[in-house]
N, C-alpha and C positions, 0 to 999 in steps of 0.2 A: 528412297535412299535415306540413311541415317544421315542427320543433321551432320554428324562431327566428322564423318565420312566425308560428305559434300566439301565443307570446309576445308578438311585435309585434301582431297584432290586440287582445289580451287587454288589450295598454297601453293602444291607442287607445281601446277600447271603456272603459276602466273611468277614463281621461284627458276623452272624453266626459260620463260620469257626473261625475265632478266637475266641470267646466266650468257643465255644465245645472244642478246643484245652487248653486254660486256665483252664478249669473245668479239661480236663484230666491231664495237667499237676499238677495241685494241689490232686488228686488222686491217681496220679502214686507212686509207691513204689520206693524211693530212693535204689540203686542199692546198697550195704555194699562193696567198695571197698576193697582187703587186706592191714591190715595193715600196717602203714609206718615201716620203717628197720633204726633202729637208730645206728648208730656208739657208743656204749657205751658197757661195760662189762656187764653190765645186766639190765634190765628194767619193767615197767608195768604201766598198766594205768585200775585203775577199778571203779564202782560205786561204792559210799559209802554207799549206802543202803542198796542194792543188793549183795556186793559183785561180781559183774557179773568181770572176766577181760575181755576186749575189745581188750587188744594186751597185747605179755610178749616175753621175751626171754631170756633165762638163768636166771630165775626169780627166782629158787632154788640154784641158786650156794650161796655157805659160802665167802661173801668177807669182805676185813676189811671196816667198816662203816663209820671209820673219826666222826665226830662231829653229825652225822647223830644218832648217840648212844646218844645224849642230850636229842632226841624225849622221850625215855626208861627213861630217868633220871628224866626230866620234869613230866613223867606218875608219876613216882613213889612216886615224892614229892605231887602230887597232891591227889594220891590216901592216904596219911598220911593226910594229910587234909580233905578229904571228910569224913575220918572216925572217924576224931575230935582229931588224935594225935599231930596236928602240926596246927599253925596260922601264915596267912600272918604276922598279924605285929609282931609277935617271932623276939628278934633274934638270929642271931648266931656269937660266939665268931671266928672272924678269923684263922686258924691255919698256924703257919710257913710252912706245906706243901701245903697248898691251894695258901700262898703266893707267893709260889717259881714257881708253876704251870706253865712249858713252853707254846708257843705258843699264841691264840687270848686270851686278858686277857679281864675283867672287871675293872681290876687296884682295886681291895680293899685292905685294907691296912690291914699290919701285927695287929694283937689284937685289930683290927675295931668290933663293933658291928653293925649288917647287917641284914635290916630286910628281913627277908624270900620273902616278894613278890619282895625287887629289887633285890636280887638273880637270883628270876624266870626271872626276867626281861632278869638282865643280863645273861641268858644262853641262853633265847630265841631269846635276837634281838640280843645280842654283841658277844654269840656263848664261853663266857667266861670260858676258861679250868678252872679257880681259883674260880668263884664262882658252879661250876659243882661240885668239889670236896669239896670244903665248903657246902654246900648241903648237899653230901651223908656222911661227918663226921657229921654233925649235926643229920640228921636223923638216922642214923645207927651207930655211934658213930667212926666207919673207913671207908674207901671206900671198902673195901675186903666184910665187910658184908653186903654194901649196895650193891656190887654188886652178892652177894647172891639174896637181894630182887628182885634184876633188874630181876635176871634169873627166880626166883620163876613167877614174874609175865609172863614172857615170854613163860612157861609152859602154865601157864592157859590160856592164848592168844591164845594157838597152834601155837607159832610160832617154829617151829619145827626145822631150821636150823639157830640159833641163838644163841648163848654162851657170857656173859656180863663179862668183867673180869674189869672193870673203868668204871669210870663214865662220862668221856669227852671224848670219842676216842681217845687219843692218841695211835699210832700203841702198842700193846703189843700180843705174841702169844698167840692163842687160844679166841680171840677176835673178833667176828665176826658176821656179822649178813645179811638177804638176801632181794630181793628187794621185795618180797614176803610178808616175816615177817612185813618189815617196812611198808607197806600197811596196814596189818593186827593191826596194832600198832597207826595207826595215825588213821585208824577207829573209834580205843575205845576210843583214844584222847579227838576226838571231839564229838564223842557218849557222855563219859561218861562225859566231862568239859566243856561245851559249852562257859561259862561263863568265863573261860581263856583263853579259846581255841583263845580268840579275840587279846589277846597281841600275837600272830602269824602274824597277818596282821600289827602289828606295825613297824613303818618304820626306829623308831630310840629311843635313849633312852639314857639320859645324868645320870651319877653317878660321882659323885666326881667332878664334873665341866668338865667332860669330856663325850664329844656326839660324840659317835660310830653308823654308821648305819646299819641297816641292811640287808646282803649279797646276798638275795635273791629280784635277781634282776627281775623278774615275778611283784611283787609286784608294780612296777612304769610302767612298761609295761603293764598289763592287770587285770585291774579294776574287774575283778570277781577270780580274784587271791586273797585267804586274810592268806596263809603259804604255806610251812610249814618250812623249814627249811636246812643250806647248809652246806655242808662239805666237806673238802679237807685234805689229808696228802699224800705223795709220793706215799705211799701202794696203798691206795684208789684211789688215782686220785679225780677229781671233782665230786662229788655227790650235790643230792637236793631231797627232798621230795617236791610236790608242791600239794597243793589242789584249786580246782577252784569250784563258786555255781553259775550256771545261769540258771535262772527261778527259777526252783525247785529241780535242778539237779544236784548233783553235785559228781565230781570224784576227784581219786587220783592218781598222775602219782610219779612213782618212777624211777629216773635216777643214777645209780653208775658207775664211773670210766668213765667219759665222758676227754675229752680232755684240756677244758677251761672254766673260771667262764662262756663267752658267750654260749658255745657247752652247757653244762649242764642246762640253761636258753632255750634255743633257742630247746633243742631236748622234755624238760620236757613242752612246750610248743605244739608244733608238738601231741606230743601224745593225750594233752587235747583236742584241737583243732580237733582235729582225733574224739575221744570219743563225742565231743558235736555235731560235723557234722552228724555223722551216725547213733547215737541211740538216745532214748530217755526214761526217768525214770517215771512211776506212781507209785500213790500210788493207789491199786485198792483196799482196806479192810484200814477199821480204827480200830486197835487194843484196845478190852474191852468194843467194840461198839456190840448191839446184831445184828446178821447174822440170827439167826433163835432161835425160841421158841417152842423147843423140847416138847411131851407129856413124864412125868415123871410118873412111876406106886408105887403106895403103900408111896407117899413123903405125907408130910404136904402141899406143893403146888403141881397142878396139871402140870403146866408147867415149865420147864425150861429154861431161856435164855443163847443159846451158841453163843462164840465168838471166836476172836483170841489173843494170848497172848502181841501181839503187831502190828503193823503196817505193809500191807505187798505191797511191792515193786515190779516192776517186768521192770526189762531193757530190752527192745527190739530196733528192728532195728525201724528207724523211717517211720513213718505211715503204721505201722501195727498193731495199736493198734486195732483198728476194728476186728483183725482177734483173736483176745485173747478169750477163752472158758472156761468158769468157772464150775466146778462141786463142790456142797456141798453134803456129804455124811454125815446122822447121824447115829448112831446106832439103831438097834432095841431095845424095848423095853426097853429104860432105868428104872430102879431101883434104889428108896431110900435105904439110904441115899446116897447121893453125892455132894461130898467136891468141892470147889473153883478150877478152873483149871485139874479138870478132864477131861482126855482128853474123848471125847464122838463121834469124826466122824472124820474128814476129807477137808480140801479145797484144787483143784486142780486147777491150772490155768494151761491150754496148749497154743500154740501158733502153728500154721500147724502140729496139731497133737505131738508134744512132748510135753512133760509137764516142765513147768519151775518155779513152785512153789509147791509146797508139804507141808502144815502147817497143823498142829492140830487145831480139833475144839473143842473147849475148853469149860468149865462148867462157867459161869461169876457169880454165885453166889451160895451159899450148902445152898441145900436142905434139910434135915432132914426127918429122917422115921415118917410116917404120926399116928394118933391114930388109933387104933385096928378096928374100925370100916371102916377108910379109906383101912386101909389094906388088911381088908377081900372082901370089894367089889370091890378093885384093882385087886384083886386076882381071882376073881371070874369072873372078866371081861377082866383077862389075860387067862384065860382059853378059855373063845368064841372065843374071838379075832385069826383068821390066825394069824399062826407065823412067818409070814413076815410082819406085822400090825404094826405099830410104832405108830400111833392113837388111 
């Protein structure tokens, strides 16, 4: 054979072999290492859509929160706001205990009047015990029953191993809350605030000629970091809530009782980093979007469109999405009338055979019982019909 010949085959052949190697490599399933083992009292790292956790450990234990109890305080003044009892630019009258407030201050002054949103400010970036309790007197008119609120909303959360007795962490007994909850809590956060939820990523915040910044050191480190939030007292040790978004994805890692402001940085990072390496997040259903257009019997309309009641997510390991298997289940024979959000079937999404979604298929608009004449030949032609016949 000609030298240059050989050669040339010998490229294409071994040009081939890599090619089929790259194609496999980009096909192959990334192996889900176990998760890393953080040196901290307790921890977690989960999707915020999903709720999926990725890693945890002693993620129920009751420990004191430190300043990490600001997230709960934050919720609560915002939730008085969404529902129109409270305005940013309100303000509130200083009180000499807000004044005296040990520990990280915002520095407001005795009988200052203080508008609500630089409050929020200063709790969120400056982590300020005095405007925390300034806050919960304004809203609740003492801290004791605003920390009633705090707990009430903690209930409906499910955050199940959490008890609020202040409004800024300072150590006090029977105060306490878990890394679990606080997951569960910066959720609804940013679920239900998005629009505040952005003074989290702010890096710093001047009041009174004075610019404090903020301690959460993620933030200057890694650009898809945009909170949540740090805290420290002896009890506690070093904590930090952190959230990270990249692409479309994004989690929440919870760290308590870490060693030092870097440990609690550097371990709350570890975890993310962990979470965005080995999984990945869709959205496989668009919630209030129609999935299918049920036959409805004896209605004013013949058909129904069913949906889901919101958006649904499903975190898997990465590239295995290919492998996801969806079942939609209607009922048979549905029946007029039927109201908005009736449930009517079923969406199952499995993944190698488990199932890791389970939502209702929902009614996206009512129907109403049809005229007597539609009724009777619905009726008439529910009788033909097999009773397995949804058509």
């Amino acid at each position: 054979m000609n030298p240059y010949k050989r050669k040339f085959t010998l490229f294409l052949f071994f040009g081939l072999l890599v090619t089929l190697f790259q194609a496999s490599a980009e096909n192959a399933e990334i192996a889900v290492p176990p998760a890393p083992t953080i040196p901290a009292a307790a921890y977690i790292v989960q999707d915020f859509h999903t709720g999926k956790v990725l890693a945890e450990n002693n993620a129920d234990a009751r420990l004191a929160p430190a300043s990490l109890t600001k997230i709960m305080t934050v919720y609560v003044v915002f939730k008085e706001i969404g529902n129109g009892h409270l305005h940013l630019d309100d303000l509130a009258t200083i009180s000499e205990k807000a004044w005296k407030t040990s520990g990280s201050r915002m520095f407001i002054e005795l009988g200052a009047k203080v508008k609500i949103e630089d409050l929020l400010k200063g709790v969120i970036i400056q982590s300020g015990n005095d405007a925390s309790v300034a806050l919960a007197e304004h809203v609740a008119g003492n801290e004791a029953t605003f920390a009633d609120m705090m707990n009430q909303h903690a209930a409906r959360l499910g955050m199940t191993n959490s008890h609020f007795k202040n409004s800024d962490g300072l150590p006090m007994e029977g105060h306490y809350t878990s890394a679990r909850d606080l997951a569960i809590l910066t959720a609804a956060l940013i679920k239900e605030f998005p629009d505040y939820y952005r003074w989290f990523s702010q890096k710093e915040f001047t009041y009174n000629k004075i610019t404090q910044h903020n301690r959460n050191q993620l933030l200057s480190r890694d650009e898809s970091v945009d909170g949540v939030k740090t805290g420290f007292t002896d009890d506690a040790g070093y904590c930090l809530v952190a959230s990270a978004l990249r692409e479309d994805m994004r989690l929440i890692s919870v760290v308590m009782g870490a060693k030092s402001p870097n440990a609690r940085a550097n371990e709350n990072q570890t975890l993310l980093n962990y979470g965005f390496r080995f999984f990945e997040s869709h959205r496989l259903y668009e919630g209030k979007k129609p999935l299918n257009e049920a036959r409805i019997w004896k209605g004013a309309n013949k058909t129904i469109p069913l949906g889901l009641a919101e958006d649904i997510y499903a975190t898997i390991p990465r590239r295995q999405y290919k492998d996801l298997k969806a079942v939609i289940t209607v009922d048979k024979k549905i029946t007029a009338p039927v109201e908005e959000g009736a449930k009517l079937g079923s969406v199952k999404v499995s993944l190698n055979g488990e199932v890791i979604v389970d939502k209702d298929l929902i009614a996206l608009k009512t129907v109403d019982k049809g005229n007597i004449f539609q009724r009777l030949s619905d009726s008439i032609m529910m009788m033909i019909k097999k009773p397995d016949d949804g058509k």
